[in-house]
C-alpha positions, 0 to 999 in steps of 0.5 A: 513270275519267278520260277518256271513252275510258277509261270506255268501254274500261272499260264494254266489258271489264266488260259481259257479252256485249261484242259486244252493246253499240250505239252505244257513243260518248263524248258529250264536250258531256255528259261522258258515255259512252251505249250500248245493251245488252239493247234499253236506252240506258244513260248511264254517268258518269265517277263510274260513276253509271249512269242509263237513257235513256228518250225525253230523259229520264234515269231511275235504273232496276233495270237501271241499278242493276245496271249501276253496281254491277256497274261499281263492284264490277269497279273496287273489285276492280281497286284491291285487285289493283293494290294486291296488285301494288304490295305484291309490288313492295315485297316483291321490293325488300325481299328483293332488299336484307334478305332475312329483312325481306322473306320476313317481309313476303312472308309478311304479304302472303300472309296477308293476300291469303288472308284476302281470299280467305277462305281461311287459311294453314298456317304457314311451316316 
């Protein structure tokens, strides 16, 4: 995350039960985003590092461990989708210039999506 708005945007989409975040505000002195979620204050770092607030002290719990997973794992699936869309961009480029390169290359990302997916693909006709 760059900006602190942008961690908390992201904190807010991630969450289940978004309607059940407090207090969500970006605390710009500490370069940190705090909330309260579950009768937990949680403090999330732009690096996603999460820790849990107990009176003035900052604690790594079981909580904040799922939480940073959770967060980390929703961000590592949004690189692999952005770099699904920006390898169909190309293919769309390639076919539009050298449309036997680019159905070739169409097919590779295609194989390639499905084996992230777990899945395996019948051969093309």
């Amino acid at each position: 995350m760059q900006t602190l708005q942008e961690l908390a945007e992201y904190i807010r989409k991630t969450l289940p039960q978004a309607s059940t975040i407090a207090n969500l505000t970006a605390n710009d002195q500490a370069g940190v985003v705090e909330f309260g979620w579950q009768s937990r204050h949680f403090v999330v770092r732009t690096n996603l590092e999460v820790m849990e607030k107990k009176d003035k002290n900052l604690y790594i719990t079981g909580a904040s461990m799922l939480m940073q997973a959770a967060f980390m794992t929703r961000n590592a699936n949004q690189k692999v989708i952005e770099g699904i869309v920006n390898t169909l961009q190309q293919v769309e480029d390639t076919v539009k210039r050298d449309q036997p390169r680019g159905l070739s290359l169409l097919q590779s990302a295609k194989q390639s999506v499905a084996r992230l997916a777990g899945k395996s693909l019948r051969p093309a006709r």
